[in-house]
C-alpha positions as CSV (number, residue, x, y, z in Angstrom):
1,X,68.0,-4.2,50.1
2,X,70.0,-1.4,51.3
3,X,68.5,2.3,51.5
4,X,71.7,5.0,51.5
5,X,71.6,8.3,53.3
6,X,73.7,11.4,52.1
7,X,74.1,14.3,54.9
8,X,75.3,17.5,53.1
9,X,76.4,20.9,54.5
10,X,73.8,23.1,52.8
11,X,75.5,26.7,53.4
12,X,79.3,24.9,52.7
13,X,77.7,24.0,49.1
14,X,78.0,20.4,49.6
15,X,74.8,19.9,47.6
16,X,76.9,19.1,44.1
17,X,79.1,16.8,45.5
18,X,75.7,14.9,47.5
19,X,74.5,14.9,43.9
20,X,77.5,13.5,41.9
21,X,77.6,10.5,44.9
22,X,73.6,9.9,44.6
23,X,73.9,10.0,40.7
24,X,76.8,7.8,41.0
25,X,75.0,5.3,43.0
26,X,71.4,4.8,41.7
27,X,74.1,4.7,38.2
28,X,75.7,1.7,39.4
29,X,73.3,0.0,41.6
30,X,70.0,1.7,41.4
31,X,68.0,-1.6,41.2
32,X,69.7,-2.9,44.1
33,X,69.1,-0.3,46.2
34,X,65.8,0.7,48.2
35,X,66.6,4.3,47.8
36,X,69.6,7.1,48.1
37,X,68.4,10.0,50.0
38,X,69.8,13.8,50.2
39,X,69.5,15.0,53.6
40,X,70.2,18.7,54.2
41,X,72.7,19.5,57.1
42,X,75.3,21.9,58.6
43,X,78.5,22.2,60.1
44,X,80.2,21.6,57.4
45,X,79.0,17.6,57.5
46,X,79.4,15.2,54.9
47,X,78.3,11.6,55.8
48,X,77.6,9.0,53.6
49,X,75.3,5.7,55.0
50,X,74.3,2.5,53.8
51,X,71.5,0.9,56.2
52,X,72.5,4.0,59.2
53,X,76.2,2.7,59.0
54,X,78.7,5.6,57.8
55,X,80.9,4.3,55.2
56,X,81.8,8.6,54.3
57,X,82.9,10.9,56.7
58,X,84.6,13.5,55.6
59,X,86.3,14.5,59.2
60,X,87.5,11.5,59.0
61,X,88.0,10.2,55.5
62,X,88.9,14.2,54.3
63,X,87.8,16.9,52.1
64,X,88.4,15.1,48.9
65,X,85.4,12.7,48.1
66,X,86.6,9.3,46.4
67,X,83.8,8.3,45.3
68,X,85.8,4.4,44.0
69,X,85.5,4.4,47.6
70,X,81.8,5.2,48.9
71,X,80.8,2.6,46.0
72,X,82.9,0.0,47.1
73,X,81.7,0.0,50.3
74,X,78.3,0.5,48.9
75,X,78.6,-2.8,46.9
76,X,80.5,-4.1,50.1
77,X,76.8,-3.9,52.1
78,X,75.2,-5.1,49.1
79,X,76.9,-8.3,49.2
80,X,76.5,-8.6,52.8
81,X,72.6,-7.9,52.5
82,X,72.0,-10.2,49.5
């Protein structure tokens, strides 16, 4: 199973957008997962993981959060894991 990690910028108010992507997730594969975990942060970091690999960065991947994306490469590691 694959356990997810979201780093969030607490003081940038990055909380809603951790929350739409962990809704989004235990939504589409919340059975398959072992967990999706908030974990407060600053600097402005958003960071996505499956299994401690970043599959979101937002310095790299920008400011605009595709979430199509992060649950691609969610499922991606799920298929890989199975």
């Amino acid at each position: 199973m694959t356990s997810v990690e979201i780093e969030y910028c607490v003081p940038c108010g990055l909380l809603d957008p951790a929350v739409q992507t962990q809704t989004r997730l235990l939504d589409e594969f919340g059975q398959d997962l072992d967990g999706v975990t908030l974990v407060p942060g600053h600097g402005g970091v958003f960071v996505v993981r499956a299994d401690s690999e970043t599959i979101w960065d937002k310095d790299v991947h920008g400011a605009d959060l595709d979430l199509e994306l992060v649950a691609e490469a969610v499922e991606d590691r799920l298929q890989v894991t199975a």
